[in-house]
N, C-alpha and C positions, 0 to 999 in steps of 0.2 A: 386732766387734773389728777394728781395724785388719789390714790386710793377710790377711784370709781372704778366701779364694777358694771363693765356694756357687755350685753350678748345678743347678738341676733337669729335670727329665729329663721326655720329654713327657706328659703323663698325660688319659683321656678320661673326660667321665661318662655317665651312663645317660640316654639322648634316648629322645624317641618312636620307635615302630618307623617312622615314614612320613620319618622326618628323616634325616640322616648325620650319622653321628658325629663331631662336628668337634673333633680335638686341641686340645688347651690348650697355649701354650709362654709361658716365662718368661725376662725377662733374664738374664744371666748375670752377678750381679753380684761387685763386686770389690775388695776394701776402700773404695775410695772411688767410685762412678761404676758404671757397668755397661758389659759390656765384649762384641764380639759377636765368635764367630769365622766366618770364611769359608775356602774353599779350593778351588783348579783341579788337575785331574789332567789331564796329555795326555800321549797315547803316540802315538807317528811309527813307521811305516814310508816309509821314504825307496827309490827306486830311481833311480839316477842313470846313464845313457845313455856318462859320458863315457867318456877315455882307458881306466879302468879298471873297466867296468861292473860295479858291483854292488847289491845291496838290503841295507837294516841296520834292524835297531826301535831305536828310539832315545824315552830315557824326556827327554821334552822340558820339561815343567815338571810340580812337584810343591808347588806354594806354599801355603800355612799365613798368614791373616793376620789377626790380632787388631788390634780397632780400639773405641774406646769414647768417652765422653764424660765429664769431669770436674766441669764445669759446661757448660752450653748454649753460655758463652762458651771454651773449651779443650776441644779436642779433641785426641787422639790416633790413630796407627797403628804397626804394626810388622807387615812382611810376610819371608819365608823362605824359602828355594828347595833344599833339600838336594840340586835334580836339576841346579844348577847347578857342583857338584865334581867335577864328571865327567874332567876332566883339569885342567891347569897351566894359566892365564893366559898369554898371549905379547904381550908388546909389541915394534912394532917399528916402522922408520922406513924410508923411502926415500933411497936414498944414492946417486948416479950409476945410478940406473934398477935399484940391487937394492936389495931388501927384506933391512934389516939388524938382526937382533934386539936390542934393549935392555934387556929387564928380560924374565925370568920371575916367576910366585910362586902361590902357592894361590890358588885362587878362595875367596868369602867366599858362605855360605850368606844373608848378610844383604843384603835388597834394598830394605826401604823401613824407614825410621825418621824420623817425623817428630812434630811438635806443633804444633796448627794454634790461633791466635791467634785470634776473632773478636771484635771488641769492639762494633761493630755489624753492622748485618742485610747492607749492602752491601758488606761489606771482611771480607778475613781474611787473617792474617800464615802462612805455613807456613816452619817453621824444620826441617831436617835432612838426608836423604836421598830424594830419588823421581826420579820421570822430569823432566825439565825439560820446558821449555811450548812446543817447536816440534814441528808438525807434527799432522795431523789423526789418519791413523790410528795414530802414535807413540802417542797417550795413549788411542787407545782400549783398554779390557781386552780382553788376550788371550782370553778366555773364547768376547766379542762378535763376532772376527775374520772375517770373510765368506770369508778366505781363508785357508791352513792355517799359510804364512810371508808376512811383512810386505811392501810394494815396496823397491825399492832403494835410496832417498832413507833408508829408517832400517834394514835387515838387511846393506846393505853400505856405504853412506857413514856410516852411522850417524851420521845430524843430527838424527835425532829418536830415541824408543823408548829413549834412554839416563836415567842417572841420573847424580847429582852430588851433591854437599853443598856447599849454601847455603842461604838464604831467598830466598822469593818473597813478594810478596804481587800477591792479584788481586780483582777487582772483578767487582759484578755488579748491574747499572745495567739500571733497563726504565723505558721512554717508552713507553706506552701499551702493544701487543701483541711490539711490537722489544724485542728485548734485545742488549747491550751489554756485553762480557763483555772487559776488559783486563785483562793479567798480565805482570809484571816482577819479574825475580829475579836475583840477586849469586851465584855459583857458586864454589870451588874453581876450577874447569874442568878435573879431571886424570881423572873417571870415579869408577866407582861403586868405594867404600870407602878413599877415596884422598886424601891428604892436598895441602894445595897444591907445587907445585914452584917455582913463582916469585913475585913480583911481583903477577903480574896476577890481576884474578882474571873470570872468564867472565860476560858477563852478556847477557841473555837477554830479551825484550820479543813479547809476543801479545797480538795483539788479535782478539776473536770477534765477528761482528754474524751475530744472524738477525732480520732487517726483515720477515720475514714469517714465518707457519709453513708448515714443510715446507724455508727457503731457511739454509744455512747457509756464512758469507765470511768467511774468517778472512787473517792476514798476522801472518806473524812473522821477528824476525833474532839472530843471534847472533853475538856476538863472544869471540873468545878468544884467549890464545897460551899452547902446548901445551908441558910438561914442561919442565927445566933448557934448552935450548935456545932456549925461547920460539918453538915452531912455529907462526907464525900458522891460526889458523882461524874464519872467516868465512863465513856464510850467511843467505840468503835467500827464505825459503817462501813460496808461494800455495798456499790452499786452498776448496774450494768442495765445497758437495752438496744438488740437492735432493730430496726425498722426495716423492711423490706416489701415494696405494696402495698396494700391494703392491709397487713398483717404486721403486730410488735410481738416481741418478748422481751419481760425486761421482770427484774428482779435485785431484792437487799437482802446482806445479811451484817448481821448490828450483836454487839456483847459489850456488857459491863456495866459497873453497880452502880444501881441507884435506889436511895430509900432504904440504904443498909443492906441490899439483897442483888446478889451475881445474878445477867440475867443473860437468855439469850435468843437469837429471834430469827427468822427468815420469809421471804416470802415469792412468789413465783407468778408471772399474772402473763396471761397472752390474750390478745384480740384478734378479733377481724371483723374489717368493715365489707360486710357481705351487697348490701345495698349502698348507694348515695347517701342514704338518709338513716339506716340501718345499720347499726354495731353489735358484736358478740362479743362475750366478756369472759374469762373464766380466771383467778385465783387461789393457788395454795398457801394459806399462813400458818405458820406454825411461833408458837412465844412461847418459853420458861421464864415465868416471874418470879421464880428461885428456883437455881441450878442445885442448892446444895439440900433441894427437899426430892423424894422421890414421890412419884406420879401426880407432878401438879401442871407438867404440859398441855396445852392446848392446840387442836387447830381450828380452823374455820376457811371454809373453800366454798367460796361464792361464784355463782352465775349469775350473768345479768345481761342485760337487754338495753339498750340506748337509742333512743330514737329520736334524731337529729330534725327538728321543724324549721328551725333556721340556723344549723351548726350550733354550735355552744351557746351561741344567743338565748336560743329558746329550745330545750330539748327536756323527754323523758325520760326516767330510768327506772328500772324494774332490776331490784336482787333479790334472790334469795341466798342464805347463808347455812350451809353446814355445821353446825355445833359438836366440836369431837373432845374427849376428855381423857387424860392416857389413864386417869383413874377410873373411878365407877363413874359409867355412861348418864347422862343424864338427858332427862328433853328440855331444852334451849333453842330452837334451831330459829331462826329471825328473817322475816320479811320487811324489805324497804320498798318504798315507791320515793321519786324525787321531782316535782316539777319545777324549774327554773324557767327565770330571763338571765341575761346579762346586757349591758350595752355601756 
């Protein structure tokens, strides 16, 4: 019958004594299509070195996201964040060198809504709300994170790691063992839940090549101009990582304005997974969030610790963070902890 919702629940039957008893699980199906749910839990303890030192637990994502398939050709998602209502939205702008607020409002539990088109094997249309296509570890899942918060290219200039409502569509193109992964989308461009403000509207172009395995080269740029004002914003990504063993390197480097101000960024991160269960972390970020000020660079060069209880499922994270100033030095330097699920 249309629109009923059946799910079964996991069930095991009688093996021989020398075997393991291996669960049985079933789609979850859903009037029409079958439909699968997933979801991240992470919980922060933050301790911050600065002006005002103090430590806080802070419930950092709590996402819920159902995703299914109608025909092989129409897909769907919907993802949730209830740990995102934690206080008010703030918008605000730069106005003679201060920060001057624009708009308050609720924040929206809703984080991804979309419908994804594939009419053939190479091409699929995605129509709604999600992250847009700049930047490498932007679209990685948080779940996947090597480290506990993002670099500064998407947790402070926020060029990547955000969301929008438009369509994209992207491609996915292989010549022998290379593959060839382009993506181009038409945005709003005002952020996530938000309707357009002018004219224009944001649009967005990536391109992925890995010409070998283990090498991955990506390049992406975005154009936009921001709220009733029309604040231009324009950028510029490189990214790169290759994989060899138990060991990555991979690294961005990103420029241009946004918020009225040239900016520009880099970052540098390698690992090793020294145990099974055991990862090592290390990080160089560097940001200028105005290129045309002298000594207002930063970096921050994080180590961290990852300890794998059931892979990405269930795992710790331990950073500490370097706080560096190209001007007068100050003390800032931050501790994280992270304990997740995922499933």
């Amino acid at each position: 019958m249309a629109g009923t919702f059946i799910a079964k629940a996991q069930t095991t039957q009688a093996a021989p004594a020398a075997e393991a008893i291996k669960p049985e699980t079933e789609s979850v199906k859903a009037g029409f299509g079958s439909v699968k749910l997933n979801g991240l839990l992470q919980g922060w303890y933050q301790y911050d070195e600065g002006a005002d030192p103090k430590g806080t637990f802070r419930l950092r994502r709590a996402e819920i996201k159902l995703s299914g398939d109608i025909i092989p050709e129409v897909a769907w998602w919907l993802m949730f964040d209830p740990a995102t209502v934690r206080e008010d939205t703030v918008r605000s702008t730069s106005i003679d060198d201060a920060s001057v607020v624009t708009s308050v409002g609720r924040k929206s539990v809703l984080q991804d809504f979309a419908i994804r088109l594939k009419p053939v094997e190479t091409l699929s249309l995605d129509v709604g709300q999600y992250k847009i296509p700049f930047g490498m570890e932007g679209l990685k899942s948080s779940s996947k994170l090597d480290f506990i918060d993002r670099a500064a290219m998407f947790s402070r200039f926020k060029w990547g790691d955000r969301r929008d409502i438009g369509a994209t569509l992207r491609g996915d193109f292989h010549l022998g063992d290379a593959a060839i992964r382009p993506e181009v989308g038409v945005y709003n461009g005002e952020g996530q839940n938000r309707l357009d403000a002018n004219g224009h509207k944001m649009t967005v172009g990536r391109l992925v090549l890995n010409p070998v395995t283990g090498l991955h080269l990506g390049a992406a740029h975005a154009n936009n101009k921001v709220g009733a004002d029309e604040t231009k914003s324009a950028h510029t990504g490189f990214e790169a990582k290759y994989e060899i063993g138990p060991a990555s390197v991979y690294g961005e480097y990103a420029f241009g304005e946004s918020e009225g101000k040239n900016r520009r960024t880099y970052y540098i991160t390698a690992t090793c997974n020294v145990l099974d269960d055991l990862q090592l972390a290390a990080r160089y970020d560097w940001f200028d969030p105005d290129t045309d000020k002298d000594d207002d660079a930063q970096t921050e060069t994080t180590v961290g610790v990852n300890y794998f209880i059931a892979g990405n499922n269930a795992k710790m994270q331990l950073n500490y963070v370097f706080r560096g100033e190209e001007g007068d030095s100050i003390n800032n330097d931050v501790l994280r902890a992270n304990l997740q699920v995922s499933f």
